[in-house]
N, C-alpha and C positions, 0 to 999 in steps of 0.2 A: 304544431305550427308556431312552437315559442320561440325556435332561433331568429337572432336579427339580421337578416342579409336587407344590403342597403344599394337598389339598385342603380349601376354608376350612371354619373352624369346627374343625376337631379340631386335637390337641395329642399329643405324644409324649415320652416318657422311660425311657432304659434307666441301671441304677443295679447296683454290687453290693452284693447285703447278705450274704452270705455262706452262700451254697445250695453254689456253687460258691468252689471256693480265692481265686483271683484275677479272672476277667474276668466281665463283666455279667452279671448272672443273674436280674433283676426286671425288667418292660417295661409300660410302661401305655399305653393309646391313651384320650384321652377326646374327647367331643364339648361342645362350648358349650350346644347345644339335642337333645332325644330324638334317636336315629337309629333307622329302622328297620332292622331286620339279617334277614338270611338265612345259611341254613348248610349245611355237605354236612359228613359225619361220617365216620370209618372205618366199616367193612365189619365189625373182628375182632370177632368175639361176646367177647374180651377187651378191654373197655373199662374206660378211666380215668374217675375220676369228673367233670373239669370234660368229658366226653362227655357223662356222662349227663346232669349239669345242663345243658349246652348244650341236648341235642337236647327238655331238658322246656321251655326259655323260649322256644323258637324255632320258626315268624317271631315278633318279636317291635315293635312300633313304640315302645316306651318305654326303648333301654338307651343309658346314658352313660357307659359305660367298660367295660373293657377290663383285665386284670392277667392277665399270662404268669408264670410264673418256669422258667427251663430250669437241668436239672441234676437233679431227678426227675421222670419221668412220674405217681407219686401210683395207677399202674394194679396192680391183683394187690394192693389194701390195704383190704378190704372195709368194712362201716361207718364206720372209723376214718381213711378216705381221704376217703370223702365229706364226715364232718364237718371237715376239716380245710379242704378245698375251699374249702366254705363259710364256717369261719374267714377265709378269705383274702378271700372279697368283703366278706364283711360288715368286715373289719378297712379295705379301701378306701371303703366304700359311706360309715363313721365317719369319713374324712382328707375326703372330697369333701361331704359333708355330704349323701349320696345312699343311696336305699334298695338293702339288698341285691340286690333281683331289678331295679335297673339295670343290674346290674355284671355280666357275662359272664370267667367265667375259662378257665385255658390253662395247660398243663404240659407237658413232657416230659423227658426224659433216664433216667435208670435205671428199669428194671421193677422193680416188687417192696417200694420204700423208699416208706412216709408224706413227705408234705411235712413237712420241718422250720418247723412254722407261725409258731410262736416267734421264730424269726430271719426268715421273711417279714416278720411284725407288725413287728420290730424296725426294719425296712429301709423300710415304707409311705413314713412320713415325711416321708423324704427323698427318694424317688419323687417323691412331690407335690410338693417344692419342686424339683424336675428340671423338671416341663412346660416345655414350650415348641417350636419348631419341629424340635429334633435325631432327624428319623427314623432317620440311621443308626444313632444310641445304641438306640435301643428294637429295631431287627431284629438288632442285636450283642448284647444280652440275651434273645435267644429264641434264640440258637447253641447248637447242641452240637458234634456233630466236625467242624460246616462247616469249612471250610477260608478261607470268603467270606463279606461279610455279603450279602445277598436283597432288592433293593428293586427299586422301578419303581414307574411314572408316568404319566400324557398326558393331556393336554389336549384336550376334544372341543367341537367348534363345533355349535350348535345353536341352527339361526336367528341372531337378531344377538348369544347369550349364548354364553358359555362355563363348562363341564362343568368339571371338576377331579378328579384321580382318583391314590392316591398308596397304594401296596401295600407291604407288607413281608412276605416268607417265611422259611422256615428246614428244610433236609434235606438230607441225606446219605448215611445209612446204612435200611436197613430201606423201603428206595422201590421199589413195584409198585405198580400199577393197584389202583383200586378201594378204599382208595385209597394214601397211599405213608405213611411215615414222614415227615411233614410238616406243617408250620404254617402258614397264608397268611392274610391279614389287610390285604384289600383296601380302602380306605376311597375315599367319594365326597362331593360336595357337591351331589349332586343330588335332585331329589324325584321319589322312588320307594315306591310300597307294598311290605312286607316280599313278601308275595305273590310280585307281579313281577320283584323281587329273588331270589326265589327262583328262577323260571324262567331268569332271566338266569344267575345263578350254576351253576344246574345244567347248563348247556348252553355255557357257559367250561370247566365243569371237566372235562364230558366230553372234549373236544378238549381239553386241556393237563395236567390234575394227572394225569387217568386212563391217558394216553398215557406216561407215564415208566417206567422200571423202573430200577434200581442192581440190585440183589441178589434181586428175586424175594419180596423180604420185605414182609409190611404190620404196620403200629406197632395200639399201644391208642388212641392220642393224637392222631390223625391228624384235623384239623379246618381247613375254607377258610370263612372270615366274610365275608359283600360288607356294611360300615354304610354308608347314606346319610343325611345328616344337614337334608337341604333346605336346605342354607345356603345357595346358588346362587339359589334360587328357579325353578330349571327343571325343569320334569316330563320323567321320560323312562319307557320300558315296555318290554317286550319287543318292540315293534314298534318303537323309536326307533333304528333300526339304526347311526346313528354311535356312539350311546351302546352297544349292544350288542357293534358289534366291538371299541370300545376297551377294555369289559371284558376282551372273551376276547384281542386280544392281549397286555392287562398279564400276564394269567393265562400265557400261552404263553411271555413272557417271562421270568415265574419257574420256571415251570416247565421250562426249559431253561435255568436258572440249578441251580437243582437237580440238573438229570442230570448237568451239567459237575462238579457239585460233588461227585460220589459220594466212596465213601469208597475212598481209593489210587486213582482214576481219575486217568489222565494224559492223556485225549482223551473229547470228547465226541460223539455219535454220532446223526446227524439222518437218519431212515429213512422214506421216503415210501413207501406200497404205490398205484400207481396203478391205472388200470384194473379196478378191483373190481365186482362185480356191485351192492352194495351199501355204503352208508356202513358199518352194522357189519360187514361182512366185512373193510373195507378196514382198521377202526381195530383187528380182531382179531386179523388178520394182522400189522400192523406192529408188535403190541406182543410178539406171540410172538415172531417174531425178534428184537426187541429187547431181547430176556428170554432167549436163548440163551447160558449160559456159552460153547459150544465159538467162538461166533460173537465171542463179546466177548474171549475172551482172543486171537482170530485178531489182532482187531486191539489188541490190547494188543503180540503177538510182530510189530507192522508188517505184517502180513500182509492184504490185503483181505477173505478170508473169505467171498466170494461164494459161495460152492460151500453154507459151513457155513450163512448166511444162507438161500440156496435149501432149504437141506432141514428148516429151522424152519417156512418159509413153508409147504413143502407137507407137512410133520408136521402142524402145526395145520391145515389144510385139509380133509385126511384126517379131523381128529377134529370138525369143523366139518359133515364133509359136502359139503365143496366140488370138485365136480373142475375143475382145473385141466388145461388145453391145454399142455403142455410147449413144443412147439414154436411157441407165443405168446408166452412168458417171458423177460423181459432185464432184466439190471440194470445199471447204472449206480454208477460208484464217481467219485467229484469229477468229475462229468462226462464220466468216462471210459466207455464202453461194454465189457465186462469179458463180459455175458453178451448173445446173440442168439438167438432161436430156440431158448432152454435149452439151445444149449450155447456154453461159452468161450473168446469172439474170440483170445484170445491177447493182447489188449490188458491190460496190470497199471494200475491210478492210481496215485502217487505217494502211499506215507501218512505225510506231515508235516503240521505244525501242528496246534493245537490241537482243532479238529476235522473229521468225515470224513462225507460224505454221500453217501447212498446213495439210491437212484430205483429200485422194483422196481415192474414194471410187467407185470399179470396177462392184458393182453390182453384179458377179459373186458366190461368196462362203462366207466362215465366215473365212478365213485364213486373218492374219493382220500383218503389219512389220513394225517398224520402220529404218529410216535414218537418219543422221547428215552431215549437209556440211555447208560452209558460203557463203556470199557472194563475189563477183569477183570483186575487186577495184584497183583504181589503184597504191594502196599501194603493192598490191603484186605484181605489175611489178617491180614498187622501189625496191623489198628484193630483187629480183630474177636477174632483169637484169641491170638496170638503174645505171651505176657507173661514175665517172669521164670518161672516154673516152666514153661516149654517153651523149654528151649534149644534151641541147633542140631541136636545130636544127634536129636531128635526128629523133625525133620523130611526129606525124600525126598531120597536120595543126587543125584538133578539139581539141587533147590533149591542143597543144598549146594556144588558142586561151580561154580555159577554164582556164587553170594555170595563166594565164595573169590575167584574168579578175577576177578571185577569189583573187589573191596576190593584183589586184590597189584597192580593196574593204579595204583591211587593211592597204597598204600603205596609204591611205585618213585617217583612222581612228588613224593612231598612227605617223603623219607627224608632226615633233615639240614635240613629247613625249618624256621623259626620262624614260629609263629605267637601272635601277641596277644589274647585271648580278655576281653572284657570281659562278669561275667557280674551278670545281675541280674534282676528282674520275677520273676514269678513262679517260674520256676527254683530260685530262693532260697526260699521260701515253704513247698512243699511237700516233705517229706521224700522222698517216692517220686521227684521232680524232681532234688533233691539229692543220692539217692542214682545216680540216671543221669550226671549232672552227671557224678561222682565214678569215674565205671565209663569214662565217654566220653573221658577224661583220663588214664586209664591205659591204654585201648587206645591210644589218639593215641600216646602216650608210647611203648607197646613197639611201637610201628608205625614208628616214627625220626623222627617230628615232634616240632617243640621246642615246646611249650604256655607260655605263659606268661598267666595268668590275674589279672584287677583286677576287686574285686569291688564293686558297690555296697552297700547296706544302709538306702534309706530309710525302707521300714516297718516297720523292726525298731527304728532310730531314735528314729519318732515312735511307738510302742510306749512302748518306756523313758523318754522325754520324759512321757507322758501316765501314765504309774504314778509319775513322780515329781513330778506336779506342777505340772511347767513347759510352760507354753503355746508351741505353734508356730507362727511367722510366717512369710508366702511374701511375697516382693518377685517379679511377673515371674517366678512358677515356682519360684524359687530360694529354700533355708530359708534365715534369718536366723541365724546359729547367734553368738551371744555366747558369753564367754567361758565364763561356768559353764557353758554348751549344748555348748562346743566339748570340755570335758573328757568329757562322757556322751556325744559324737560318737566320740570316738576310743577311749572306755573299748567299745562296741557295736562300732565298726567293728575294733577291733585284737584286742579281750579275746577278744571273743565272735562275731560273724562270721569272722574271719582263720580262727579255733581250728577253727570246727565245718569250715569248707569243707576246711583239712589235716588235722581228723581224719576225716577220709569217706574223701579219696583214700589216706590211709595203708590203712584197712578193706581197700579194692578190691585194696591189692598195690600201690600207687604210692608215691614217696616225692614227698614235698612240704615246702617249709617256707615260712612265714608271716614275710609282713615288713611293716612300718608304712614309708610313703612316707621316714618320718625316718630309717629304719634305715640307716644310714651316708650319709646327707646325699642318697637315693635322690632323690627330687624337692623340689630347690630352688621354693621357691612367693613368690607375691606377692599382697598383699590383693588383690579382684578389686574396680573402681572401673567401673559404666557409667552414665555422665551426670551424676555428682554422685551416684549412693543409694550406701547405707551398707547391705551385708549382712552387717557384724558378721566373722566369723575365716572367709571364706567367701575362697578364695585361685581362683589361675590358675599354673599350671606356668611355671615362667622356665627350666628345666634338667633335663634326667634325666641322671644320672649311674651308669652302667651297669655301673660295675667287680662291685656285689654280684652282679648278675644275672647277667652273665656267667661269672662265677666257679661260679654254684648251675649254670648248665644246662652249664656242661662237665663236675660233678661228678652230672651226671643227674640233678637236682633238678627240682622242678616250682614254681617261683617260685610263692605267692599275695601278692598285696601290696594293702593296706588302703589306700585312695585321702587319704591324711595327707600333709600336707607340711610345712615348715618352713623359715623365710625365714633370711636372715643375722645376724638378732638373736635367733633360737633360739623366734619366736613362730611357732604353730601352726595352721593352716589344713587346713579342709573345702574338700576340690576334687573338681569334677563327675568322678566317674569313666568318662563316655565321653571327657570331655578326655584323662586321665591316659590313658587306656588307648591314644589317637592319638598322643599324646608318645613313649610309649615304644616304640611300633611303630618311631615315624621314629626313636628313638635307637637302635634295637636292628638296625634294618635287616632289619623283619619282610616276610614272603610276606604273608602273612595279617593282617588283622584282622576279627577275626569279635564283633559285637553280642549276646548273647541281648537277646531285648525280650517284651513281652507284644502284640506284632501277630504275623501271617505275616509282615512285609517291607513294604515302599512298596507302596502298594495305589491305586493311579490307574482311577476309576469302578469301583471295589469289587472290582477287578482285580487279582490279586501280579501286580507287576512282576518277571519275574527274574530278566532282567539290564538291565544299565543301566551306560552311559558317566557318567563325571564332570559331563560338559556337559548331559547328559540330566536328573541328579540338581537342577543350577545351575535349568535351568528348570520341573523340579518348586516348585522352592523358592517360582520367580517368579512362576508360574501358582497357587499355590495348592494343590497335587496333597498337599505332604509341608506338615504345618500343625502347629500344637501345639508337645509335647514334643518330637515327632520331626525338629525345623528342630536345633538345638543337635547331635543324635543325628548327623546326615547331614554339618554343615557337620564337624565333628569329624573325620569319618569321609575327608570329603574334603581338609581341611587334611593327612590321613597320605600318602593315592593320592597330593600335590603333594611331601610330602617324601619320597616313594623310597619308600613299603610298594607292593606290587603290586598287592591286589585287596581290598575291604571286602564283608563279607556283613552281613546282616540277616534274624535269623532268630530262628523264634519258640522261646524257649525253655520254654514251656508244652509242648509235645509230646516226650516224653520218646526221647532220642538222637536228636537233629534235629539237633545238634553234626556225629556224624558222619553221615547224611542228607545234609547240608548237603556236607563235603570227599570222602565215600566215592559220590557218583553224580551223573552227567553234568546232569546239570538242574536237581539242588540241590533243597530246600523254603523257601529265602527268595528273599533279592533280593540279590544279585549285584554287585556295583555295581566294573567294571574299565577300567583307560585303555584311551582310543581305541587301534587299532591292535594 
């Protein structure tokens, strides 16, 4: 389901306005002409209010838009939720020149907090002038801990016309049946009554959203939209069965976009109950075991679990009422035959890769279900509970006794290593970010790794630019900085950036000191010239000259250095600091270079990449895979792998100690990116 079909008549835009710190957190979908909509709702008698106005407009044949914003759910905020809701369409319904009860809205992330409507309103605006074709913008602004953004697609033949059908979703955390902590927002171009739509929707979601589990939990917020907007001009019904299956497998495909995506899941887990007496017995069973802790952390510890899987199937049977035939019972693990006759061939399957499928087979009937869940790590005790006031000590002598023993495995391996840490995006932004930063740099540090750290500081930049006055221009990406711009460049990147990032690590118990690229002729720079434009004191590294550096990190210092350079006539240049940060690797003859950025990593069909060759990286580039800001990020990163650093990571610095995440365990949380061989 990776191709993109976009279907006609609507339109998409994900924008931040600042619900959340840094990454998208508004999303609209609008239609050209009415669509009629259908909807399936959570279950929790704790509902949000865009629920409740949902479930009063719907079916609906008259609605032309769409407005998400993620980062509060709005739910546990009694009349003051609702009206703020309401604010929120009617603030869209004013940008579109459309009436409120066109507009369907959408919320999630934290229980309990009102929509900040204020800064929605603030943000509309610029939503509106976003429209346009970029689906994945608007399903990246309906994220919260995803890890991934949630799309899909297909194309459905009908008669000599074609269907068009183009989904975005969103979950992670809080996903069970019935239905999960999740958003879906499936759009069509075909002509359908809400009605019908409905029938169809409800009988996708049985089979796909209802079939998931992560954690056993269901959200306030929980909402699947099917709009058809008749653009196509093809009628289709609940009898039109190309058009019905292509709904339910878009839906089955987010929907197992979803359970991949739990929260600290590192495999995903595809469970069929065959032979069932019944379609519900078959879907009730597969999702109880799918819902089994003892069974999901089995295969979290690599373990198949079949044993634990069996005794979910036949716990819930029992409370079903179902008797089950033991000696008809076998399962099936990657194809491998594991159980016979209910009891264990002695055959194991192999549990690698990303996910693990399982075949139980009841003997009973020809009814058959699928399920989706992942597995249980201790990554999602991290999202969920694990904050600054629960340190180590809190937790159970084996946690501990394994996190030790996993971190001195790498502290051995990287004891005397240097590594080049270029830090920026959001990381910088947030002070809870900042203060991890700051924590993650001094464990490094008493761990025997050499840290040496180059910061960015664009929006802080264009911050003090816009309080003084002075308007910013981009050539290509790239600020313009003239020379009065180049002084409030270096006055923010040396004064005021350098300062806070060494006075954080000092706080932690680290020692650090702050240097500007000029500070003893550190990086020699040269105007930067492509094609004849003029970017004003905008330079490119000609030289790192490494005596200062070398001298701080044998006196145990922790270099930070303000991406500033200065040419041989003593004038002064702004240089990209993922450049600066590849320079200095190859002069320093670093292990490491490691990105913060505000992605997870190279994401190829919505996928972290996690590792990845040089050559692999080259034809990303070519294909189109690595686009944007992140081409300049990557070729940097590989101009260092050509001059002798070992290995470049990319990694999201929005998740706080993702630093060490990234050096402290076998499979990392970005992308990877080391020589063949």
């Amino acid at each position: 389901m990776k191709s993109s079909f976009l279907a006609r008549g609507f339109h998409f835009a994900g924008v931040h306005c600042g619900v959340k710190v840094a990454r998208p957190d508004l999303a609209l979908i609008t239609t050209d002409r009415p669509a009629e909509v259908a909807g399936v709702f959570t279950t929790n008698e704790v509902r949000a209010a865009c629920v409740e106005r949902g479930e009063r407009m719907l079916p609906s044949g008259s609605i032309r838009a769409l407005v998400v914003t993620s980062g509060i759910a709005n739910a546990m905020t009694g009349p003051e939720g609702a009206a703020r809701d309401e604010r929120m369409a009617v603030a869209l319904a004013d940008a579109l020149d459309l009436l409120p009860n066109e507009v369907l809205t959408g919320s999630t992330g934290s229980i309990g907090d009102p929509l900040p409507i204020e800064t929605i309103e603030a943000g509309i605006p610029a939503l509106v002038e976003a429209l346009g074709d970029d689906v994945h913008r608007a399903a990246e602004a309906i994220m919260t801990t995803d890890r991934v953004v949630k799309r899909s697609s297909a194309a459905v033949s009908i008669g000599d016309e074609v269907v068009y059908i183009t989904a975005i979703a969103k979950g992670s955390g809080m996903i069970h049946p019935n239905m999960a902590t999740m958003l879906a927002y499936v759009c069509t171009d075909a002509v359908c009554s809400a009605e019908d739509l409905q029938t169809v929707l409800k009988a996708a979601t049985d089979a796909s959203f209802n079939q998931i589990s992560v954690d056993r939990d269901t959200s306030t917020n929980d909402t699947v939209l099917l709009l058809a907007n008749g653009a196509s001009g093809v009628s289709v019904g609940p009898d039109t069965a190309a058009f019905v299956e292509a709904i339910g497998d878009v839906c089955r495909d987010l929907a197992r976009q979803i359970a991949a995506d739990g929260e600290g899941a590192t495999r995903l887990i595809s469970l069929q109950v065959t032979g069932a007496g019944t379609l519900e017995a078959a879907r009730s069973l597969s999702r109880a075991a799918i819902s089994s802790n003892l069974f999901k952390c089995s295969v979290y510890g690599d373990m198949s679990g079949s044993g634990r899987c069996m005794a979910a199937v036949g716990a819930h049977a029992g409370a079903l009422g179902i008797a089950l035939d033991e000696g008809a019972l076998s399962v099936q693990v990657n194809g491998v035959l594991e159980v016979s006759g209910g009891v264990p061939t002695g055959e194991l399957a192999a549990m690698t890769g990303p996910e693990v499928v399982y075949t139980v087979d009841l003997g009973q009937g020809d009814a058959s279900a699928w399920a989706w869940g992942c597995d249980f790590s201790y990554g999602y005790v991290s999202v969920n509970a694990v904050t600054k006031s629960e340190p180590l000590e809190t937790h159970s002598p084996g946690l501990k006794r394994r996190l030790l023993v996993e971190a001195l495995t790498y502290i051995r391996r990287f004891a005397g290593r240097l590594a080049v840490i270029k830090y920026g995006g959001a990381a910088m932004v947030r002070d809870d970010l900042k203060d991890a930063f700051a924590e993650d740099l001094t464990l490094l540090k008493a761990a025997g790794l050499l840290p040496v750290v180059i910061h960015g500081g664009g929006p802080e930049i264009s911050r003090t630019l816009d309080l003084l006055g002075k308007e910013t221009h981009f050539i290509d990406g790239i600020r313009v900085t003239d020379p009065g711009s180049m002084k409030i460049v270096e006055m923010v990147l040396t004064g005021s950036v350098n300062t806070d990032i060494v006075t954080r690590i000092h706080a932690n118990g680290g020692r650090a000191i702050g240097l500007s690229g000029k500070d003893g002729a550190l990086l020699s720079a040269r105007k930067l010239r492509v094609e004849g434009r003029d970017y004003g004191q905008v330079g490119v590294v000609d030289e790192v000259r490494c005596e200062v550096l070398t001298t701080l990190l044998a006196e145990d210092y922790i270099p930070v250095i303000s991406p500033v350079g200065v040419d041989a006539h003593g004038e002064t240049f702004n240089i990209n600091a993922d450049e600066v940060a590849a320079q200095v690797a190859i002069a320093l003859g670093a292990t490491k270079l490691l990105y913060l950025t505000d992605v997870p990593g190279i994401l190829h069909d919505d996928e972290l990449v996690s590792e990845a060759t040089p050559e692999q990286i080259a034809e990303f580039i070519t294909d189109g895979v690595v686009q944007g800001g992140m081409i300049p990020k990557v070729r940097s990163m590989l101009s260092a792998l050509e001059g002798g650093v070992t290995s470049g990571h990319i990694i999201d610095g929005r998740v706080p100690h993702n630093l060490l995440a990234e050096l402290f365990t076998d499979r990392g949380v970005g992308t990877w990116v080391k020589k063949s061989g």
